[in-house]
N, C-alpha and C positions, 0 to 999 in steps of 0.2 A: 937965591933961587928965583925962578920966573913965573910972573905970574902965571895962575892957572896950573900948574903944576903940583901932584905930591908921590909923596915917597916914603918909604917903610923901612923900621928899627925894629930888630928881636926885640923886646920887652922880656919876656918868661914863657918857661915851659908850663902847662895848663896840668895840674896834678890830680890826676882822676883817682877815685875809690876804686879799690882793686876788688873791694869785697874776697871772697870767699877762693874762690878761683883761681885767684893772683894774678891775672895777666887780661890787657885791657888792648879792645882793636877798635879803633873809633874809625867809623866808616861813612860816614855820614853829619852833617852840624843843620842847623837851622836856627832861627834868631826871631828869639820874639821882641818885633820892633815895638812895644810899647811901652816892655824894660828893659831891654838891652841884653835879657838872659838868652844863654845858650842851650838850646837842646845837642847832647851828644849822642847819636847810636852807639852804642857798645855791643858790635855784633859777638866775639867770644868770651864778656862777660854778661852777656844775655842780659841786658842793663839799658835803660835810661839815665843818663848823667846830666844835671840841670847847674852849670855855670854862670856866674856873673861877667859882665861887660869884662871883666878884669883877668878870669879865669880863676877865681874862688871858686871852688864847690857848695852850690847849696842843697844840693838833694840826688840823691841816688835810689830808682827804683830796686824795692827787694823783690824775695821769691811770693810774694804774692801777686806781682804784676801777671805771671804766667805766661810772661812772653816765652816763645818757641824758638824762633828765627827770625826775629827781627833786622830788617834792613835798612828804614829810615825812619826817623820820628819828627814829629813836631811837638812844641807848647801848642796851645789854644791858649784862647784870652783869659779863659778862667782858673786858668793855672791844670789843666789837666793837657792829657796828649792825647793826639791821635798818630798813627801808626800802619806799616804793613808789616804784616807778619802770615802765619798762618792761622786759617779759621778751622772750625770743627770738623769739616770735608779735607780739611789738608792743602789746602788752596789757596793762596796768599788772595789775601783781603785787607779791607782797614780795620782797623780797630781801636778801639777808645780803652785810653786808663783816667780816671775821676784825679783830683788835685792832689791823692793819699796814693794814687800808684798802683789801684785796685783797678780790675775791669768792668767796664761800662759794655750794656747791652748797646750794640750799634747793627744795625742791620742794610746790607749795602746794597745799591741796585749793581748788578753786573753791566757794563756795555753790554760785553760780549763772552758766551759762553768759556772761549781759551783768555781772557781776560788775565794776567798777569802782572800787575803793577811792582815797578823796581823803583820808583822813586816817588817822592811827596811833598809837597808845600801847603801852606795854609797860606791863601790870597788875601791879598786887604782887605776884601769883601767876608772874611771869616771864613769860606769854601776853600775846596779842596779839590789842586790838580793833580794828578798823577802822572806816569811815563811807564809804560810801559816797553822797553825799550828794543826787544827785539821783535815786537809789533809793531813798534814805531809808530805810537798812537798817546796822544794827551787823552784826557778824560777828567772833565770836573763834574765834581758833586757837589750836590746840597750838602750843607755843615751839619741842618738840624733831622733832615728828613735820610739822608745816604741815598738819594733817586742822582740819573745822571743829567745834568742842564746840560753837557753837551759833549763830543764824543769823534776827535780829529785824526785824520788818518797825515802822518809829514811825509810830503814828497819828496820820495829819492833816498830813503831809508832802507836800508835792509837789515836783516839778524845779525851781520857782521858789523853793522855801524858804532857798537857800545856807546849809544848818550847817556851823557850824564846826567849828572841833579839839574831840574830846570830852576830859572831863578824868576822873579816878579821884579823889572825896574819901578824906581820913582811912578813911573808914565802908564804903568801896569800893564807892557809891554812881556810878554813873554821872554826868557831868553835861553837856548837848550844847547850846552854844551853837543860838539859833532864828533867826540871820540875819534876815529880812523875815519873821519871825513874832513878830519882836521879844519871843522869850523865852527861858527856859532850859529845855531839857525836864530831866526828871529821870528815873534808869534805874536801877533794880537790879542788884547785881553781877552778874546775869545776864540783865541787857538785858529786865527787864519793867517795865510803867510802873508809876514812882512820884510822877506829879503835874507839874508845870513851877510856874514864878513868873517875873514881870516884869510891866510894863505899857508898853506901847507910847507912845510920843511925844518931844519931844526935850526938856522940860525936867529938871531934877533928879529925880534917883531915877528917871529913866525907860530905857527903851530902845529905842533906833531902829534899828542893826542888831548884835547880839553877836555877836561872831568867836570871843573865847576866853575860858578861865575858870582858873583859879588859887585856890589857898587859901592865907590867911594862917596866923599861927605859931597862933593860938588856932580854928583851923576856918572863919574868915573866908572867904565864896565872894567873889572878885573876878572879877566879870565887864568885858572889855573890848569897849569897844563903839567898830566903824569909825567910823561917822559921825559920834558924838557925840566921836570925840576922847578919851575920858574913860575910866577904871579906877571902874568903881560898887561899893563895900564892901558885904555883905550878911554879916548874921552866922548862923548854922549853922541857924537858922528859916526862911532868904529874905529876912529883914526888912530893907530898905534901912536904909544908917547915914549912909553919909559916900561922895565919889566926889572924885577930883583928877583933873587934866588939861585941857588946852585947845587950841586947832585954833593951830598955829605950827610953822616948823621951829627954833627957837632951843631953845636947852640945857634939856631938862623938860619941853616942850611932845611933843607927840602930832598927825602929820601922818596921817589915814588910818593907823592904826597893823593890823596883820595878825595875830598872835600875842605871848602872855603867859606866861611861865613864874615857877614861887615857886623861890628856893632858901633855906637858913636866911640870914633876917635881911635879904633883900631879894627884890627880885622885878627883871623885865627883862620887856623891849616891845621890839616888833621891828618897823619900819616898813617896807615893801618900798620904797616909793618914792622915799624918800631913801637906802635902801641902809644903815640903824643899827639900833644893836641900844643903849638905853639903862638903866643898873642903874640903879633906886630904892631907897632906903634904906627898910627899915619901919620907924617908932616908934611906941610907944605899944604897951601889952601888956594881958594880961588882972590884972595887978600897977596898974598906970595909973602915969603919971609927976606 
């Protein structure tokens, strides 16, 4: 293999608690980079799911959490979450569950009155971006206070644009999947434009619709993209390399996949539709094998 170069092995399927319900839609992954654990959304089992780098379960929110409609979560560092969901007005807001999966009083500044957040990250900085996406507006807040520090409108957005989960590089660089714009925007660690890359259509190295983005051990942007089924490898310039995956529900394959998270030494894809969560093994380094 050549240098600078990696590439991805199924490992296993990620075995989530069905709990009560029986049937599990993981819509959403996030990665607390300090263990390597995964936060899962579990939007129809109304559930937070908390994985190891490996895809062990170590913790599954019960019915005390009181989530409603939960769409994305995060760990925080103290082993509690924060979240969107709906608040007491019926309004998706964020919200806090304590490290037992109970809720925490959080009180949040609005930007703005139609204010609708669809997606969430916890920054390196401990704070919290949002995406509201058919606003087409980032939004960060204070972690301790919930006030807005600052509050971005992306150019060339519309309601029909569907972006995805945004991701935080190494460089703390923004990066917002372009759904039917079939690109990657690119943002500034305080949400000003730093350019996009992609090109639109469905053969290799292309993109038809990105959902999420992840980075490999050497800076690698991996973007996943719905329709093409597929994980596209770009290295730390945009420059397409290499992309796996393929439209099946058998062991490796990629159905409609939804979210991408990196932890050290693999990465995981989360399908809604078939209700899995699959680890990939990385090989290949900036060393080469």
């Amino acid at each position: 293999m050549a240098n600078g170069t990696i590439a991805f092995h199924f490992e296993s399927a990620v075995r989530l608690d069905v709990g009560e319900a029986g049937l599990v839609r993981p819509i959403a992954l996030s990665v607390d980079p300090a263990t390597g654990d995964v936060c899962v959304t579990d939007e129809r089992g109304v559930s937070f799911h908390v994985v190891d780098g490996h895809g062990i379960t170590l913790f599954t929110t019960s019915l005390a959490a009181a989530l409603s409609t939960p769409v994305d979560g995060c760990l925080e560092r103290d082993g509690g979450f924060v979240f969107i969901d709906r608040g007491p007005d019926g309004e998706r807001t964020l919200r806090k569950l304590d490290l037992r999966g109970e809720p925490l009083r959080f009180d949040v500044e609005r930007p703005t009155p139609q204010w609708r957040p669809d997606h969430l990250i916890v920054g390196a900085d401990g704070n919290y971006v949002s995406l509201d996406k058919f606003a087409g507006t980032l939004t960060k807040h204070d972690a301790a206070t919930g006030r807005v520090l600052w509050h971005r409108a992306l150019e060339g957005v519309s309601e029909q644009s569907e972006l995805g989960r945004p991701a935080e590089a190494p460089d703390g660089r923004l990066y917002i999947p372009g759904g039917e714009l079939h690109l990657v925007l690119v943002r500034t660690a305080d949400g000003e434009d730093a350019g996009s890359f992609g090109r639109a259509g469905t053969g290799p190295g292309r993109l038809a619709f990105p959902v999420g983005v992840a980075f490999g051990p050497g800076g690698e942007v991996l973007v996943l993209d719905r329709m093409r089924h597929t994980v596209l490898v770009h290295d730390r310039d945009h420059v397409f390399k290499s992309e796996f995956g393929s439209f099946g529900g058998a062991p490796g394959q990629l159905y409609h996949p939804l979210a991408i998270a990196a932890t050290p030494g693999r990465i995981l894809v989360a399908q809604g539709y078939e209700g899995r969560v699959q680890a990939f093994g990385i090989f290949g380094t900036e060393a080469g094998e």
